[in-house]
C-alpha positions as CSV (number, residue, x, y, z in Angstrom):
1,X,22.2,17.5,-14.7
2,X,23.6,15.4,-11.7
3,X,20.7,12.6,-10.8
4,X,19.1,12.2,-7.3
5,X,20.4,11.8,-4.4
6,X,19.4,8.0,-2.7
7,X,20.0,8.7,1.0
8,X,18.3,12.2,0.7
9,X,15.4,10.5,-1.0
10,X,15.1,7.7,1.8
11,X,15.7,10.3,4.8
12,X,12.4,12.2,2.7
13,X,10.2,8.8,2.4
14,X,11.2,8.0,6.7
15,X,10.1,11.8,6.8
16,X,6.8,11.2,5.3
17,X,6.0,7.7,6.8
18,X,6.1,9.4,10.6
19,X,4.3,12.6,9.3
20,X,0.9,10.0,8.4
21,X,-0.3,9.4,12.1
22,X,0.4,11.0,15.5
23,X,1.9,7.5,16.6
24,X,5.6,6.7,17.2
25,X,7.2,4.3,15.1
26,X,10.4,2.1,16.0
27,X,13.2,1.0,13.5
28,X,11.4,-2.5,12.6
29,X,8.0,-0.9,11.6
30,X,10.2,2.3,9.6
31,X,12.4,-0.1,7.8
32,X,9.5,-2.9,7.0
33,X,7.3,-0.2,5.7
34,X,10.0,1.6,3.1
35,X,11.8,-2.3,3.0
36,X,15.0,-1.1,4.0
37,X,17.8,-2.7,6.3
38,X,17.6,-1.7,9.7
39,X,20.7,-0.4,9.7
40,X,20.2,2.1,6.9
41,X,17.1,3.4,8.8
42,X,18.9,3.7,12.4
43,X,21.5,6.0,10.4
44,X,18.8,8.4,8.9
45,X,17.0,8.6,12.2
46,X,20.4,9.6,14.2
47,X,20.8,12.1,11.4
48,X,17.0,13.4,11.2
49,X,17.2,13.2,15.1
50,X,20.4,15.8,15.2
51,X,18.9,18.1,12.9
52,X,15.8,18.6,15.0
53,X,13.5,17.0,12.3
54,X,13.0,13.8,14.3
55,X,12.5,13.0,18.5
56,X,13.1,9.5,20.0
57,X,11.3,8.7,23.0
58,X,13.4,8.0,25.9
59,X,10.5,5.5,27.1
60,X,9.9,3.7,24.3
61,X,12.9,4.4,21.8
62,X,10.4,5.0,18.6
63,X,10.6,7.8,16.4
64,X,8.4,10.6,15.9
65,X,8.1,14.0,14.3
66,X,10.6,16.8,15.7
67,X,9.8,20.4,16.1
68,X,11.7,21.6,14.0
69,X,10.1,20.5,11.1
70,X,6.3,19.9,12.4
71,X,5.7,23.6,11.1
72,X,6.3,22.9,7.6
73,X,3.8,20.6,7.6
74,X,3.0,17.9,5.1
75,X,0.3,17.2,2.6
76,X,-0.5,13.5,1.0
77,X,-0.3,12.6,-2.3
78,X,-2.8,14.2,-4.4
79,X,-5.3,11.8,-5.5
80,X,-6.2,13.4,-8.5
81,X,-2.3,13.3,-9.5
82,X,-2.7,9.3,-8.7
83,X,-4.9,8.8,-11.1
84,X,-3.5,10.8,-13.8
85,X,-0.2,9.4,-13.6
86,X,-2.1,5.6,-13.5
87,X,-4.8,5.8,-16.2
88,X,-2.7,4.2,-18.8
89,X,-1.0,1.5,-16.6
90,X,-4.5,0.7,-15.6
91,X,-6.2,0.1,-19.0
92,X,-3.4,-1.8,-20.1
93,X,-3.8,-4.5,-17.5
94,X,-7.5,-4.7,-17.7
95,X,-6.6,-5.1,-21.3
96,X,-3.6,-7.8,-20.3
97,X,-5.7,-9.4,-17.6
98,X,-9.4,-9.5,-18.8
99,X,-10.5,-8.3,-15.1
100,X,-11.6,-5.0,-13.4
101,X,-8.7,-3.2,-12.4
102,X,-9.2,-0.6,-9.1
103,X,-6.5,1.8,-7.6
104,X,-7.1,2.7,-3.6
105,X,-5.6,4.8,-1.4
106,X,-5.8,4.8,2.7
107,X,-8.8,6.9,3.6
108,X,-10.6,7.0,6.9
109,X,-9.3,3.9,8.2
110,X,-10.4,1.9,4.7
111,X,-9.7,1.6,1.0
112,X,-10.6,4.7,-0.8
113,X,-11.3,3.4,-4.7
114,X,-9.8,6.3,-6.8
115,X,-9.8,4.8,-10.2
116,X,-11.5,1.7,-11.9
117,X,-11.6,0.2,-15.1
118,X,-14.1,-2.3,-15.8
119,X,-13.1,-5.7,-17.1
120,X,-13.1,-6.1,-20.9
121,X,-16.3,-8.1,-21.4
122,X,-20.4,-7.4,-22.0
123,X,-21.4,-8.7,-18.3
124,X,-22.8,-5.8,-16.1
125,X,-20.8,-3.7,-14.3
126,X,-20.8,-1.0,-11.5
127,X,-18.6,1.6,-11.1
128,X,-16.2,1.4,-7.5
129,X,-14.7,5.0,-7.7
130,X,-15.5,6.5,-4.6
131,X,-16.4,3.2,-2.8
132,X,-14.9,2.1,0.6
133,X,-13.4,-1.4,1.0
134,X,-12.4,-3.1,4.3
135,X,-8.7,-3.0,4.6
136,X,-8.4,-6.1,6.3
137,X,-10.6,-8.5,3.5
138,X,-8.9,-7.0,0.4
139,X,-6.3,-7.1,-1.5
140,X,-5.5,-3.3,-1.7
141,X,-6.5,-3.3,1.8
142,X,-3.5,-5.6,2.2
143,X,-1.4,-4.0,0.3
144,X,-1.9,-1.2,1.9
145,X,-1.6,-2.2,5.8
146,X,1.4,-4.0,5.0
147,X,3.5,-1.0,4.5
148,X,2.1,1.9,7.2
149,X,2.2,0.4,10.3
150,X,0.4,3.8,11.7
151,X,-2.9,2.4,9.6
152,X,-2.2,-0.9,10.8
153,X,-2.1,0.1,14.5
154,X,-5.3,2.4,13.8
155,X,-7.4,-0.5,12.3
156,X,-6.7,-2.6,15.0
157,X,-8.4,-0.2,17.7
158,X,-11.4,-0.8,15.4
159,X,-12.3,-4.7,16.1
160,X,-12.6,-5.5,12.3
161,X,-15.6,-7.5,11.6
162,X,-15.6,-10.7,9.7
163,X,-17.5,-10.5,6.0
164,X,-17.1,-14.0,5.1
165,X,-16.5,-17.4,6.8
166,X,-13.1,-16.6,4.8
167,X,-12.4,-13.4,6.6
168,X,-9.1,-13.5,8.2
169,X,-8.5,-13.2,12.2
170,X,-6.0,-10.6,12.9
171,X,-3.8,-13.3,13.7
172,X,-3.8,-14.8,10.6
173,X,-4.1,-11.4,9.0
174,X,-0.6,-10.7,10.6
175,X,1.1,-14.0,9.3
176,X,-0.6,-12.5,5.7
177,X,1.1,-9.1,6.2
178,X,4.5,-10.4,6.5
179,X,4.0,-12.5,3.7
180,X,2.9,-9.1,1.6
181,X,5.9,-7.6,2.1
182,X,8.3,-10.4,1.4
183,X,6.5,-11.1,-2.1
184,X,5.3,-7.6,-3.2
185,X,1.9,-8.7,-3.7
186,X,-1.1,-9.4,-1.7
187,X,-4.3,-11.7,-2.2
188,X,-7.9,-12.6,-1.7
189,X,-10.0,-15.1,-1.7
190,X,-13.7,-14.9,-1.0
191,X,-12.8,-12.7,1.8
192,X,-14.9,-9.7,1.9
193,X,-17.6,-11.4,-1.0
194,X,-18.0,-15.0,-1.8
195,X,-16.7,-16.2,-4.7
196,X,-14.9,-12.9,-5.9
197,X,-10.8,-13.2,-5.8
198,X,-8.3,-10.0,-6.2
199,X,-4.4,-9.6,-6.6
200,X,-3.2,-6.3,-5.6
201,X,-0.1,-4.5,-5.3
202,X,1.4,-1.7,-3.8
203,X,2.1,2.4,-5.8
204,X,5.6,3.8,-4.6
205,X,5.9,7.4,-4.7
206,X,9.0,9.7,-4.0
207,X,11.4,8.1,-1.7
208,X,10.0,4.8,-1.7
209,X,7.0,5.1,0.7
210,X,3.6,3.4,-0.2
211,X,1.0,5.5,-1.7
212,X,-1.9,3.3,-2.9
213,X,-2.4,0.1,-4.2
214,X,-3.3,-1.2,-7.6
215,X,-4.6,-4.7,-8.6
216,X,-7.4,-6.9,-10.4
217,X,-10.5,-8.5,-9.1
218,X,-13.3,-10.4,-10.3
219,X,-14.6,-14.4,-10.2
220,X,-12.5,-16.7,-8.3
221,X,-12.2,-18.8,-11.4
222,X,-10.8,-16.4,-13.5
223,X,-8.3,-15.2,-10.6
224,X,-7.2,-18.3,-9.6
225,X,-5.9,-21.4,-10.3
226,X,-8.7,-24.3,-9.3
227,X,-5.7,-24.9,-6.6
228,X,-6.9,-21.7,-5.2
229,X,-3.6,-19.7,-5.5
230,X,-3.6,-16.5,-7.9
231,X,-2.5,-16.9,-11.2
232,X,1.2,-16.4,-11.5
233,X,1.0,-14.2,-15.0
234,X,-1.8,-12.4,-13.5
235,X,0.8,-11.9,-10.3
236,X,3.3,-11.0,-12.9
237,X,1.2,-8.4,-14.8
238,X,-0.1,-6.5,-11.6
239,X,3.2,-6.2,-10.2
240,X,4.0,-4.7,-13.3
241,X,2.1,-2.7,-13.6
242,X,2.5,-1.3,-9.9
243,X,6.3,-0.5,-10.7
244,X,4.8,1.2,-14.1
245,X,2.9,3.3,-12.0
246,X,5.4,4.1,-8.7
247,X,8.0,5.0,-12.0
248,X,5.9,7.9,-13.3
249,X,5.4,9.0,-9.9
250,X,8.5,9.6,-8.9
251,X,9.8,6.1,-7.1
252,X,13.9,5.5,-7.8
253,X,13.3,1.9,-7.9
């Protein structure tokens, strides 16, 4: 059998990045989201926007949803097959990391924990699955912001509080962002709880798009180097373990 087809693939990821808010969304946010060139995203949009599947506004020039396709609707990942397709990848790097691994997904303008592992020692533990985590003073939060600039714009309406003296401003939070998607990976440090540090990074489903966020947490010391920068082989097994993940689920790359 033939294999897939890239450009109808990336045209499906643009597709489903517009369908997750009622915002518009110009070529910059589109192409930093799916981490495409600009120019390969202005192409799909002319051709999703002659089909009928996608409207430009005169005023602004940003994309949304067309008519044409806003009755077949669209459905998010399900969780359930999230966690499936992760439970492996995710015991092996608690295993490979000796911290608590969590998977989230965007829920309700915070981190939806979907899946956790505990790390691989006697200390007490509770279980996160079901737990909400600020976007903004996570590393899953991060990771997840980073890539949907819809959830990005909608968290900003909400004045995020500070948790910590370590909490970033959203100005600072933006600089963070940008660094996300450069490297592929996002970090914390004391940012939401004293003390705690967390590497994260971002689940690719079909096409691409973002669909949740997996990475470690735990002690700063076991995190991070005493410089205060993550560990690079805990970087390295994370990010691994996010492409293991996005592979199974469908991602071409």
């Amino acid at each position: 059998m033939p294999g897939s087809i890239q450009s109808i693939e990336r045209a499906a990821a643009v597709l489903r990045l517009l369908a997750r808010g009622s915002g518009r969304l110009g070529v910059v946010e589109i192409a930093e989201s799916l981490e495409l060139a600009k120019g390969t995203v202005h192409g799909i949009l002319r051709t999703l926007t002659g089909v009928g599947f996608v409207e430009q506004d005169r005023d602004t020039g940003k994309y949304r949803l067309g008519a044409a396709l806003l009755r077949l609707g669209s459905s998010p990942l399900d969780v359930n097959e999230l966690r499936s397709r992760a439970i492996n990848w995710a015991d092996a790097l608690a295993a490979r990391s000796g911290a608590a691994v969590r998977i989230g997904v965007p829920r309700d303008g915070r981190v939806l924990v979907v899946h956790h592992v505990f790390r691989p020692d006697d200390s007490p533990q509770v279980l996160d699955v079901g737990a909400q985590l600020p976007l903004h003073a996570t590393a899953l939060g991060k990771v997840l912001l980073a890539y949907d600039a819809t959830l990005t714009a909608a968290w900003r309406a909400r004045e995020p509080e500070p948790y910590t003296r370590r909490t970033l401003t959203p100005a600072a939070l933006a600089r963070a962002l940008a660094e996300v998607r450069r490297a592929g990976w996002a970090g914390e440090l004391g940012e939401m709880v004293p003390g705690e540090a967390g590497i994260a990074a971002p689940v690719r489903g079909h096409g691409g798009i973002v669909v949740g966020a997996i990475g470690v947490s735990g002690p700063e010391d076991r995190i991070c180097a005493p410089s205060g920068t993550p560990k690079p082989r805990l970087v390295d097994h994370v990010r691994d373990a996010a492409r293991a993940v996005s592979r199974d689920l469908g991602a071409s790359r």
